[in-house]
ROSE-4610 file (N, C-alpha, C; in Angstrom, 1 decimal, always signed):
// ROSE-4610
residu = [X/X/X/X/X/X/X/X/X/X/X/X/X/X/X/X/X/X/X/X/X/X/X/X/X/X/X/X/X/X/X/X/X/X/X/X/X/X/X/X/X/X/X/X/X/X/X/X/X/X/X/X/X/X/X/X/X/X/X/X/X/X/X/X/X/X/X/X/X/X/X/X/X/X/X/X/X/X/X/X/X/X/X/X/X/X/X/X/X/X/X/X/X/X/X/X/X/X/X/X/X/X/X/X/X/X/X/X/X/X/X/X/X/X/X/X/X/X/X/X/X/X/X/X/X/X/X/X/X/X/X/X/X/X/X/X/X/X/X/X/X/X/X/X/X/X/X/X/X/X/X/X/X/X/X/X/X/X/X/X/X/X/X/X/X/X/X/X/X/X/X/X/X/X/X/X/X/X/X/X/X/X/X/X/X/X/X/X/X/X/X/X/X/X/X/X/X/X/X/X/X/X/X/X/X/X/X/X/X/X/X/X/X/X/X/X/X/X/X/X/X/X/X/X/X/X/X/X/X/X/X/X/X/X/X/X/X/X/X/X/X/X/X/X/X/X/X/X/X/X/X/X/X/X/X]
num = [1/1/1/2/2/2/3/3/3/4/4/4/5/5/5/6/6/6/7/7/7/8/8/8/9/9/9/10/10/10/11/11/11/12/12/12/13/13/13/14/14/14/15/15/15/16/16/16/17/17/17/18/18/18/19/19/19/20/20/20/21/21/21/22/22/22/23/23/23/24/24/24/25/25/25/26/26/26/27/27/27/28/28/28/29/29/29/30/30/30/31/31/31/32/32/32/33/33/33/34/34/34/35/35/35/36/36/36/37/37/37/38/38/38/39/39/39/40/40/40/41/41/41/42/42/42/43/43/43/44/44/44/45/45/45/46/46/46/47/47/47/48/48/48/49/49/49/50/50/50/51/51/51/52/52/52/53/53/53/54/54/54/55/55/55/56/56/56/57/57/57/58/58/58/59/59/59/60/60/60/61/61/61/62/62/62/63/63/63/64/64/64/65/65/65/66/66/66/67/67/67/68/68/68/69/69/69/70/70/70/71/71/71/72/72/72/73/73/73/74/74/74/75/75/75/76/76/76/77/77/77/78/78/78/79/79/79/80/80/80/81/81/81/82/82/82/83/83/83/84/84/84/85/85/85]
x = [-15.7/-14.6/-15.2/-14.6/-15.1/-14.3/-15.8/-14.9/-14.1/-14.2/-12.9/-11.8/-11.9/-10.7/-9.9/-10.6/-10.1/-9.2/-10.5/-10.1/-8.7/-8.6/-7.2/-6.4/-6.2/-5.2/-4.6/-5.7/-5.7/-5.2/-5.2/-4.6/-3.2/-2.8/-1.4/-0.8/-1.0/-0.4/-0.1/-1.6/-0.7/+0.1/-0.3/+1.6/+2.5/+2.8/+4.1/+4.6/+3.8/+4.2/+4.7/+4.0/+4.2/+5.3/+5.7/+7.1/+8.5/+8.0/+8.9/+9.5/+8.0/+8.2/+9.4/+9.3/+9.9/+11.2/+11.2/+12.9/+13.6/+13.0/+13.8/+14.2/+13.1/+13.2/+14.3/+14.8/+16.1/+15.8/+14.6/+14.1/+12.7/+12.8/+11.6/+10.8/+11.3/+9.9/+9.5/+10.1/+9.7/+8.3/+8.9/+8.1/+6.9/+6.9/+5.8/+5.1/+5.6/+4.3/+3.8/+4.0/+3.3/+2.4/+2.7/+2.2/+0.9/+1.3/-0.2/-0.6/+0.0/-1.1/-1.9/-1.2/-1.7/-2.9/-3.1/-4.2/-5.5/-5.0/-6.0/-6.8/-5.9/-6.7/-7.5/-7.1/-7.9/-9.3/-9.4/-10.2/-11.6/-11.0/-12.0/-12.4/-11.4/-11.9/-12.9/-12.7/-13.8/-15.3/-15.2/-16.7/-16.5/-16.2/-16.4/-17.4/-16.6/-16.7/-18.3/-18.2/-19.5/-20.8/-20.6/-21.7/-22.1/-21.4/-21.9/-22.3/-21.5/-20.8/-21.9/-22.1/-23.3/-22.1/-20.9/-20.4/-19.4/-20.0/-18.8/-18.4/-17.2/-17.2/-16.8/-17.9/-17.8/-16.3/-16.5/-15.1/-15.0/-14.2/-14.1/-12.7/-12.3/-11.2/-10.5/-11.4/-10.8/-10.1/-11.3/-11.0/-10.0/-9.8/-8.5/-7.4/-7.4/-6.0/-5.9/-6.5/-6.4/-5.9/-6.3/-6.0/-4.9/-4.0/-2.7/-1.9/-2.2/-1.2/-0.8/-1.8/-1.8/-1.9/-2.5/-2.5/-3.9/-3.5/-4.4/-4.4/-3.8/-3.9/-5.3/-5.4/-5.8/-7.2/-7.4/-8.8/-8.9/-8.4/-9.0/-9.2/-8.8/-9.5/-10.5/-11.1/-12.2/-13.5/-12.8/-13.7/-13.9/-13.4/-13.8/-14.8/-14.3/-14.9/-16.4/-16.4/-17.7/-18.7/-18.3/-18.9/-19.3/-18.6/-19.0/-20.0/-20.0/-20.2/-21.6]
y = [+21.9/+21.3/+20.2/+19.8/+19.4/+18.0/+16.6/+15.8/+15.2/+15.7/+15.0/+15.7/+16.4/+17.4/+16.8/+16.0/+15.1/+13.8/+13.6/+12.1/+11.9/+13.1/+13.4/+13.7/+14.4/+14.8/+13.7/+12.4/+11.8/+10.1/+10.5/+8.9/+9.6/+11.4/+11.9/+11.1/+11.5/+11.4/+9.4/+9.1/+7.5/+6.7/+7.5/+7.0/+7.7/+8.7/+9.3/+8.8/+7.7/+7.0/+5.6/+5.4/+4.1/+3.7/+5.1/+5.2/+5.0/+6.5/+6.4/+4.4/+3.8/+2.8/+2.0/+1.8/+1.4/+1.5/+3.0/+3.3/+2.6/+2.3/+2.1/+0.8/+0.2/-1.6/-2.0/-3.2/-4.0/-4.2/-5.0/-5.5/-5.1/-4.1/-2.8/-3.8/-4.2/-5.0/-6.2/-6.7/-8.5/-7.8/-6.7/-5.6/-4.9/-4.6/-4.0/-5.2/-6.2/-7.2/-8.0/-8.2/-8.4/-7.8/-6.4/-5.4/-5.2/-5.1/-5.5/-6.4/-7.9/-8.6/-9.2/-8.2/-8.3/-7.1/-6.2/-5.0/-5.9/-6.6/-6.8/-8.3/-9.1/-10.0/-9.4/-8.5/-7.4/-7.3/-6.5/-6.2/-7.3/-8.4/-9.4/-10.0/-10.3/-10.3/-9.9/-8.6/-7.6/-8.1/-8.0/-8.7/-9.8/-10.8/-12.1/-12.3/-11.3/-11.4/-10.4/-9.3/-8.6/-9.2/-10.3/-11.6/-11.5/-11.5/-11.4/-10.3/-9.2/-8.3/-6.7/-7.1/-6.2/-5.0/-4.6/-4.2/-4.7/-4.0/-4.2/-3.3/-3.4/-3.0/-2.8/-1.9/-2.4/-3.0/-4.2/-4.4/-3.9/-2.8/-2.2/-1.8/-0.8/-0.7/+0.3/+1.1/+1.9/+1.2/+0.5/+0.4/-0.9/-1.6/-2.7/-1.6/-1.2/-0.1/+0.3/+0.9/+1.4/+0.8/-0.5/-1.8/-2.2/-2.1/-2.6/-1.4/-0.3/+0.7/+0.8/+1.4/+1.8/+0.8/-1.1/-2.3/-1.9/-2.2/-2.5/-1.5/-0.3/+1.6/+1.7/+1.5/+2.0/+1.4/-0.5/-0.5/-0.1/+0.2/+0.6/+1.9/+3.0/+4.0/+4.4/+3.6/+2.8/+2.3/+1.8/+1.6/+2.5/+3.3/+4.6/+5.5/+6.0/+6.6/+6.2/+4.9/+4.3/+4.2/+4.3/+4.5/+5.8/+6.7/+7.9/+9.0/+8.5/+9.1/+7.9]
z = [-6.2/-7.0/-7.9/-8.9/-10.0/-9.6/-9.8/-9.5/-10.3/-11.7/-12.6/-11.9/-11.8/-11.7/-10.1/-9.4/-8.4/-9.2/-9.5/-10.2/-10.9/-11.8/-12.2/-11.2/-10.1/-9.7/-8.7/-8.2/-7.8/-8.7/-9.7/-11.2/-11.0/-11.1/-11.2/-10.3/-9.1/-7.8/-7.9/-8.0/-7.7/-9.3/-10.1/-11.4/-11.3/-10.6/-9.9/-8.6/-7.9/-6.9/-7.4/-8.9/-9.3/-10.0/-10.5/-11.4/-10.5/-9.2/-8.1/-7.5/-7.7/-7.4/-7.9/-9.7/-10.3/-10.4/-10.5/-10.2/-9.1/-8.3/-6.9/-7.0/-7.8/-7.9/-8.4/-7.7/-8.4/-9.9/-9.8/-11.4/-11.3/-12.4/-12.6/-13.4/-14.3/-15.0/-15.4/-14.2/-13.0/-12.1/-11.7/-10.7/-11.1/-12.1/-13.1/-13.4/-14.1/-14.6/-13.4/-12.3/-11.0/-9.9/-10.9/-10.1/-11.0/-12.4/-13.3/-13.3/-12.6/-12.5/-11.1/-10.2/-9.2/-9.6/-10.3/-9.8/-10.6/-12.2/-13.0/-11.7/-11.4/-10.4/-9.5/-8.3/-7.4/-8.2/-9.5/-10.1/-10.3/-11.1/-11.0/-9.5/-8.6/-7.5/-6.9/-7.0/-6.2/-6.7/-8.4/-9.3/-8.4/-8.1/-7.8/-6.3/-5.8/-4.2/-4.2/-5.3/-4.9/-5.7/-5.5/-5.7/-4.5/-3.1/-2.0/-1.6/-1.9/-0.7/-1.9/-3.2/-3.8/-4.7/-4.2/-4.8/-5.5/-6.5/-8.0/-9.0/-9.8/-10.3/-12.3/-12.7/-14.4/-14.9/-15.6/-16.1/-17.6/-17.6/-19.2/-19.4/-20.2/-21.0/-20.0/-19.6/-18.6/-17.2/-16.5/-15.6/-15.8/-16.7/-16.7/-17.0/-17.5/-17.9/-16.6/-15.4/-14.5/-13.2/-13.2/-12.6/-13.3/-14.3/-15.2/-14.4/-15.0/-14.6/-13.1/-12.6/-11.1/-10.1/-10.7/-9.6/-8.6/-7.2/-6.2/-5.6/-5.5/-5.2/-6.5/-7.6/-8.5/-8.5/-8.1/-7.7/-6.4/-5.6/-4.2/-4.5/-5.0/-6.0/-6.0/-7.5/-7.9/-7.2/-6.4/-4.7/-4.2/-3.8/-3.1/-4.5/-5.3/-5.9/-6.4/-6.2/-6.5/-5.5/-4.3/-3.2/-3.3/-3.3/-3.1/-4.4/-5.8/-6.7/-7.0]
């Protein structure tokens, strides 16, 4: 299996959990911009902490978009996939 072909099926799956999310929320986009800014903080975090800890990960266009959209599902992700690839 092709791992884009993961990759994608696995970005589907968690913005069809994120949308689900939204819908449900009292206030969708109080909920959304907390939720982007909880993933984009995660993100630098991780850089911060893998001063120690050795992993990190690139901060680019992608992976901020990825961390906005999808939050802390989207870098723990990113984490996995980076371990493994």
């Amino acid at each position: 299996m092709d791992w884009r072909f993961l990759l994608i099926c696995v970005i589907v799956f968690l913005l069809l959990f994120f949308i689900q999310v939204i819908v449900r929320a009292k206030n969708p986009i109080k909920r959304m911009l907390i939720s982007m800014t909880k993933g984009v903080a995660t993100l630098f975090a991780v850089n911060i902490i893998g001063i120690f800890t050795g992993v990190t990960l690139p901060i680019s266009l992608l992976s901020l978009a990825i961390a906005a959209v999808i939050g802390i599902p989207g870098v723990t992700a990113m984490l996995i996939l980076n371990a493994f690839l």
